[in-house]
C-alpha positions as CSV (number, residue, x, y, z in Angstrom):
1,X,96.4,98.6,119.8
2,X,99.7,99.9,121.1
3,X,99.5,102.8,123.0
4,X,103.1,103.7,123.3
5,X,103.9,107.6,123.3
6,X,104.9,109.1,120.0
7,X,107.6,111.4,119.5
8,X,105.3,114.5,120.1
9,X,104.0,112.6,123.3
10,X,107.5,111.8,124.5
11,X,108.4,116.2,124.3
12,X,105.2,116.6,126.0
13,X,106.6,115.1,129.3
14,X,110.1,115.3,128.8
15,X,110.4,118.5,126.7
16,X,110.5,121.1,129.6
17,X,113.2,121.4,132.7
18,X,115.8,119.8,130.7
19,X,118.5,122.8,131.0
20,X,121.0,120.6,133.2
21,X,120.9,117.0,131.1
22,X,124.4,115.7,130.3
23,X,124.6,115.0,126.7
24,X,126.6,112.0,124.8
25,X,129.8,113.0,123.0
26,X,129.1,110.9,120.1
27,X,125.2,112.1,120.1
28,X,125.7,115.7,120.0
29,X,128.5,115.5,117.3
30,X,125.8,114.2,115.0
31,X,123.9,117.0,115.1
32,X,126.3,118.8,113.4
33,X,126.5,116.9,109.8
34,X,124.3,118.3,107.4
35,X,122.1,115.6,105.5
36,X,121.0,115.4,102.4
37,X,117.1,114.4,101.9
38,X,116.4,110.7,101.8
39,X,114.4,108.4,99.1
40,X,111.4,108.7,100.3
41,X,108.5,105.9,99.4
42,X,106.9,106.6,95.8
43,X,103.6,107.0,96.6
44,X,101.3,109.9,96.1
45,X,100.6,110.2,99.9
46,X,103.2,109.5,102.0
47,X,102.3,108.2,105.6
48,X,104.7,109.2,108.4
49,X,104.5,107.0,111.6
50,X,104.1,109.0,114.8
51,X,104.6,106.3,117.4
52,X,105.4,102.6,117.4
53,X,102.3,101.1,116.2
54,X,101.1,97.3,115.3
55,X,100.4,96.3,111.6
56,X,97.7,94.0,111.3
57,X,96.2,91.7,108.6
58,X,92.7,92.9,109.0
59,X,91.5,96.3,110.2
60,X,90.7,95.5,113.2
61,X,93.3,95.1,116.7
62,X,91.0,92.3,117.9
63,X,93.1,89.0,118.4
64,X,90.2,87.1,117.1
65,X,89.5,89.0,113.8
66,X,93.3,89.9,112.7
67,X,97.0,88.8,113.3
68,X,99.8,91.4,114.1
69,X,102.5,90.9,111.5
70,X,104.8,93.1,112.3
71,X,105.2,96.4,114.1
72,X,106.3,100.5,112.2
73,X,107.9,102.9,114.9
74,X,108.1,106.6,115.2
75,X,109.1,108.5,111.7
76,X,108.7,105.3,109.5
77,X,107.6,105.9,106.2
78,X,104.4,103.8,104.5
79,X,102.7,104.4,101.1
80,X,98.9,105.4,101.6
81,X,96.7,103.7,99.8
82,X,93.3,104.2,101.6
83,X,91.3,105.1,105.0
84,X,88.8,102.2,105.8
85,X,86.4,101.6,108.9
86,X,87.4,99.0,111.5
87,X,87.4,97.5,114.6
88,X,89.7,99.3,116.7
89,X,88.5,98.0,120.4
90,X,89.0,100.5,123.0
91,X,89.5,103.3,121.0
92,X,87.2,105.9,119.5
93,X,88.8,106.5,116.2
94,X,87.7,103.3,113.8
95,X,89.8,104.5,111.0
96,X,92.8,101.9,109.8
97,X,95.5,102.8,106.9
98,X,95.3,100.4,104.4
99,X,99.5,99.7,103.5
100,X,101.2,97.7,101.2
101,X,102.5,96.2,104.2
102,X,99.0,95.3,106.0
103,X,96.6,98.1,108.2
104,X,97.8,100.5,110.6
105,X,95.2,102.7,113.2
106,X,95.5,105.6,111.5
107,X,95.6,107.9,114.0
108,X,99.6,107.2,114.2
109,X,99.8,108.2,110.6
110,X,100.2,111.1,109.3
111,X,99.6,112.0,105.7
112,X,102.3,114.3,103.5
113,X,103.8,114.3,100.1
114,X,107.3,114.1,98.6
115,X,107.2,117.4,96.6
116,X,110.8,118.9,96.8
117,X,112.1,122.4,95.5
118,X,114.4,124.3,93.5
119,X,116.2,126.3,96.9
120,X,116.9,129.7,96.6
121,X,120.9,130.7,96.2
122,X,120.8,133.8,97.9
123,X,118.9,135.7,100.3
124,X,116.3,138.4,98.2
125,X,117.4,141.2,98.1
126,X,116.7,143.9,101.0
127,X,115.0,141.1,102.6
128,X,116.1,140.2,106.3
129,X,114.9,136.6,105.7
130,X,112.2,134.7,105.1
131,X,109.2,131.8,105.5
132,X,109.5,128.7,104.0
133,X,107.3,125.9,105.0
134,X,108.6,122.3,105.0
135,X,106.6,119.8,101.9
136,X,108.3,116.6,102.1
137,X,107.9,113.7,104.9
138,X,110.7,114.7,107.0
139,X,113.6,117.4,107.1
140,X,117.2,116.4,108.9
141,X,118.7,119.2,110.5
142,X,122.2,120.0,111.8
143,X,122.3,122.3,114.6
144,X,124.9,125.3,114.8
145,X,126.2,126.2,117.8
146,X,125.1,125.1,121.5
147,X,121.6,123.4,122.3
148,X,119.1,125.8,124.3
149,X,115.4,125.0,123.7
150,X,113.8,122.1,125.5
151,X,112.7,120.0,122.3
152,X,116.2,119.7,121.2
153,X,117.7,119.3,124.6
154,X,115.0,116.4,124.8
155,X,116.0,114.8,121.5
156,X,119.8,114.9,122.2
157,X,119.2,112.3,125.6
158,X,116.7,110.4,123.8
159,X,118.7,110.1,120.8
160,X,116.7,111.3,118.3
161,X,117.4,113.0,115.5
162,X,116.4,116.6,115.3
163,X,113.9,117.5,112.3
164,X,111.2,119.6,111.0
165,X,108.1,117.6,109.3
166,X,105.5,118.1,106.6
167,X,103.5,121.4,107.0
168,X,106.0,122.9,109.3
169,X,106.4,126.8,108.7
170,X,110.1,128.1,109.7
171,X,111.9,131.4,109.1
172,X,115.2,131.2,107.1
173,X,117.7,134.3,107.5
174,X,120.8,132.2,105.7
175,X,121.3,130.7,102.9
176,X,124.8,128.9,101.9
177,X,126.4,126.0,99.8
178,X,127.4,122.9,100.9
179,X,129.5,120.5,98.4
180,X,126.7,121.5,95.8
181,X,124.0,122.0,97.6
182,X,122.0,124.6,99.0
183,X,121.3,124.8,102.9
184,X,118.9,126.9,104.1
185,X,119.6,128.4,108.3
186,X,116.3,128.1,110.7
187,X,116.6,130.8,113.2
188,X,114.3,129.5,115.5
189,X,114.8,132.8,117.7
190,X,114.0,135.2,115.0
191,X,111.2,135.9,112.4
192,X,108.4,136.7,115.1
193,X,108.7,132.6,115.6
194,X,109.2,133.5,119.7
195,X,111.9,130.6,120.1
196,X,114.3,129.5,122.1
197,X,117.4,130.7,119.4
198,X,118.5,127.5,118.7
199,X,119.8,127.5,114.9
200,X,119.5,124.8,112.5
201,X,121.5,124.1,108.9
202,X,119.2,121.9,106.1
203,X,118.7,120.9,102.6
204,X,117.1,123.7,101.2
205,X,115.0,121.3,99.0
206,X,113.0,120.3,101.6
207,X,111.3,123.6,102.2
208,X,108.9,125.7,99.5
209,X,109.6,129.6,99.8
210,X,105.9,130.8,100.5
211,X,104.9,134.2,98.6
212,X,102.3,136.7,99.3
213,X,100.3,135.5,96.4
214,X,99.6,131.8,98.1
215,X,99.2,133.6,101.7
216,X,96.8,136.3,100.8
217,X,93.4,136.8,102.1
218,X,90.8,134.6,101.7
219,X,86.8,136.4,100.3
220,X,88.7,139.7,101.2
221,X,85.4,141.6,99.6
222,X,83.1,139.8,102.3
223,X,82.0,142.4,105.2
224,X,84.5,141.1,108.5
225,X,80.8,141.3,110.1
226,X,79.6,138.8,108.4
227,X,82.3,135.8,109.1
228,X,82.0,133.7,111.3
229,X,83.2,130.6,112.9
230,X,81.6,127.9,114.6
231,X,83.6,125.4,116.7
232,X,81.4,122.5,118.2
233,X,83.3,120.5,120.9
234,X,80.5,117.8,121.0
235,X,81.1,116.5,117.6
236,X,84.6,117.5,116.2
237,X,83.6,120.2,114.1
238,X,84.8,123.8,112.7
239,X,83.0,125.4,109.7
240,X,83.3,128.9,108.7
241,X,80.2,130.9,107.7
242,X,79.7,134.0,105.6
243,X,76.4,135.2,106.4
244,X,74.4,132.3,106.6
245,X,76.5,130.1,104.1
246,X,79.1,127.7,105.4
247,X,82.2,128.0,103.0
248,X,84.6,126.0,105.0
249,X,84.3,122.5,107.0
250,X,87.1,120.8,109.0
251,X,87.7,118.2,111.9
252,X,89.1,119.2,115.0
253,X,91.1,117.6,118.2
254,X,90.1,120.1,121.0
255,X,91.1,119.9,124.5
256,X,91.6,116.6,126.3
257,X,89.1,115.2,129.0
258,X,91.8,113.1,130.2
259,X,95.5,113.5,131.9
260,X,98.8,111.3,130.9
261,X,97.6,109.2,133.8
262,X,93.8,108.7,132.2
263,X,92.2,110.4,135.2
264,X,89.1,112.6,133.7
265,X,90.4,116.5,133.9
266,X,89.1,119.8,133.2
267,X,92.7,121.0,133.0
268,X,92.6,120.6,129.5
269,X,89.5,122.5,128.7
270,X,88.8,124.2,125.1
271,X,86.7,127.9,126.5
272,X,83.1,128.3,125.3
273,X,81.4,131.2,124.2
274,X,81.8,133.7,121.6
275,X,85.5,134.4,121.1
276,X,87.4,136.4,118.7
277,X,90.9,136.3,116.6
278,X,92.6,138.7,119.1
279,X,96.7,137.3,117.6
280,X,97.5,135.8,114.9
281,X,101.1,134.3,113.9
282,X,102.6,132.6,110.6
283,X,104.2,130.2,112.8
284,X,104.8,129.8,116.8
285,X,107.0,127.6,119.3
286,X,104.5,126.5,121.6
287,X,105.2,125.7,125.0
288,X,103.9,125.2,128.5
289,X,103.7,123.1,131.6
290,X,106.8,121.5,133.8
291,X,109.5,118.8,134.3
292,X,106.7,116.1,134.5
293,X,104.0,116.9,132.0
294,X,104.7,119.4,130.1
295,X,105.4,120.1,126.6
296,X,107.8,122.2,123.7
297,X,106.7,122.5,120.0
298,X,108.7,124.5,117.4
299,X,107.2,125.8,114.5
300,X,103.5,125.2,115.1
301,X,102.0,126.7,111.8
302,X,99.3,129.0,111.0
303,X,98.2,130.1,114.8
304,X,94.5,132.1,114.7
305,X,94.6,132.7,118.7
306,X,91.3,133.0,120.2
307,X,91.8,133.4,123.5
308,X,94.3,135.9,125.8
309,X,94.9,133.0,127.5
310,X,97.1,131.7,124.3
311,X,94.1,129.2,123.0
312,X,94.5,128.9,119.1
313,X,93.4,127.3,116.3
314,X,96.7,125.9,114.5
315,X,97.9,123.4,112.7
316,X,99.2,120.1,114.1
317,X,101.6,117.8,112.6
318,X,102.0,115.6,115.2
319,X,98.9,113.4,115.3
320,X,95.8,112.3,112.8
321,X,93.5,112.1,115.6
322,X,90.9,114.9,114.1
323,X,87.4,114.4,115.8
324,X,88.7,113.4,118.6
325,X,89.6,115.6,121.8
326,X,93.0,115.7,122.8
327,X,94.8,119.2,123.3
328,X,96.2,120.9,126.0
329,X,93.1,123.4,125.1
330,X,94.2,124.6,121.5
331,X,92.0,123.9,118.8
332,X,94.0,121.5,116.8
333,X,93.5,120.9,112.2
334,X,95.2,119.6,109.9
335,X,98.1,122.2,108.9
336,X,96.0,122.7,105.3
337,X,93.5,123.7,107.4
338,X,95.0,125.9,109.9
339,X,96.1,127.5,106.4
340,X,92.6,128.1,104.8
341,X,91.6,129.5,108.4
342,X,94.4,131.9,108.9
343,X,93.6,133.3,105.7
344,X,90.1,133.7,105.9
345,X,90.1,135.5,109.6
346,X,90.4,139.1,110.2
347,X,92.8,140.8,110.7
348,X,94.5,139.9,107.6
349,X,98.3,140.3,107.5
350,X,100.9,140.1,105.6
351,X,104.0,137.4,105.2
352,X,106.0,140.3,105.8
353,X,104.0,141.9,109.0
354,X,104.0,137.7,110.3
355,X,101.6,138.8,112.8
356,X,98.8,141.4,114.3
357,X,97.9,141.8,117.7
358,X,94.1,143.1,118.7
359,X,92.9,144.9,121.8
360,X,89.3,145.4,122.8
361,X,87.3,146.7,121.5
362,X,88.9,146.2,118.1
363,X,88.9,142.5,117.8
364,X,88.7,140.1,114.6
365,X,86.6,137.2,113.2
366,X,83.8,136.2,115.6
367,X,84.6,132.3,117.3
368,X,81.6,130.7,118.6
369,X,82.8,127.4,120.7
370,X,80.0,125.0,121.8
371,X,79.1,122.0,123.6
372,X,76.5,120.0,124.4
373,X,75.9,118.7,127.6
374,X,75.2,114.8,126.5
């Protein structure tokens, strides 16, 4: 199996100390034209490609059992059909994509849906903006005024186009039309989002305006005592408990064991112990590291933090590698799942707060991370 760095790998190393790059006339023109949303694939689920990846008759990357007949690269769309067990040598994850086009590791897939919107025309009234969170495969974005964060300044000398993906949650603080169409404005700088203030123009289509309703607390009558959640690094796991009944089950990609060279680390490590929601944040750029291996994320939805250090559980759209470790220490889930989470934790806020801050001894939800030594 190809092990070639996905787009989310590639920002990773490249993403940070990028302030002095010389940038391509003809690249950075193109970020300006707005684009319309593409035909996506007709399928129910929608499989976006998150690195170049083989195709192969057979579920399986052995050269003895299956043939590679072709090969899908980064943002490539495929219609789902199922998950099957395989024989992916070398690798822990044994899951394959069944395609039209043959199977694909599925850990380079991710899943989403085409389900586009009727946009706003106008900002709501006495409102100074607000979320929207992206429900089709892949947004295009034009960017107004001059590059600043490292993830754009990283897809301009790579040549990539800039975009937010499926389960993406932005804050919009403009809304205009363009030749018929409406174009929501990403302040990435604004909305409590703590980004860079880069700003980005898009089809309005693309992104579902979320309402208090859909974000509101999850079992708000249960005592905060009695939630509780329990994170198990050994197996994969997170399940939420009220009292002694689980009412929520997930997999999870915690921190890695291994660095970008494949040399075991502890650099990486999720804490253990009995944590507690101390932040929590509709959506967050995340960023860390330097020139060499570090890494910029905008818009990483749903963030429960856990830790003062910054350790969260969120929502990742960059991978399909649940139940298997692979963070820089964050407790990665699908973005559905960051969702359900957020909800359910205390504190509960508000779309309109975005976020709440706790200091000891007032703290939230109860996190119990363990591992076993095996």
């Amino acid at each position: 199996m190809n092990r070639n760095f996905s787009r989310r790998d590639f920002l990773k190393v490249a993403g940070v100390g990028l302030g002095a790059m010389a940038f391509r006339p003809f690249e950075f023109e193109r970020l300006y034209i707005p684009k319309r949303l593409p035909q996506f694939p007709n399928s129910e689920i929608i499989g976006r490609l998150l690195g170049k990846t083989d195709i192969h008759n057979r579920p399986s990357n052995d050269p003895l059992q299956a043939t590679v007949t072709g090969t899908l690269y980064d943002d490539n769309l495929i219609e789902w059909g199922r998950e099957v067990v395989g024989n992916a040598v070398g690798l822990t994850n044994q899951k394959y994509l069944e395609t039209p086009q043959g199977y694909v590791w599925s850990s380079r897939v991710q899943p989403t849906r085409n389900l586009p919107n009727t946009p706003l025309t106008e900002m709501p009234a006495g409102q100074p903006g607000f979320w929207a969170e992206v429900t089709v495969p892949y947004i295009d974005m034009a960017l107004e005024g001059a590059p600043y964060s490292p993830w754009i300044q990283s897809l301009i000398q790579y040549n990539y186009p800039p975009r937010v993906y499926y389960g993406q949650v932005i804050w919009i603080d403009q809304i205009r039309q363009n030749n018929g169409f409406v174009e929501y404005r990403w302040n990435e700088g604004s909305g409590h989002g703590y980004g860079f203030g880069d700003i980005f123009w898009m089809d309005g289509a693309g992104l579902k305006v979320l309402t208090e309703e859909e974000t509101s607390a999850i079992s708000p009558d249960v005592d905060p005592a009695d939630k509780k959640v329990v994170a198990n690094l050994t197996y994969q796991t997170l399940s939420c408990f009220e009292g002694t009944n689980e009412v929520f089950f997930c997999r999870i990609s915690s921190g890695a064991i291994f660095d970008y060279q494949g040399n075991p680390t502890d650099a990486y490590a999720t804490p253990v112990g009995d944590l507690n929601t101390n932040w929590k944040i509709v959506s967050l750029n995340m960023s860390g590291g330097g020139s060499t291996s570090g890494y910029s994320t905008p818009a990483v939805p749903w963030c429960t933090v856990i830790s003062g250090e910054g350790v969260a559980i969120h929502g990742a759209f960059w991978h399909n590698d649940f139940g298997e470790r692979r963070s820089h220490g964050c407790i990665n889930v699908r973005p559905e799942d960051a969702k359900w989470i957020f909800r359910w934790t205390t504190p509960y806020i508000s779309l309109a707060q975005s976020e709440a801050r706790m200091t000891w001894p007032d703290h939230g939800t109860v996190v119990t991370v363990t591992e076993l030594k095996i």
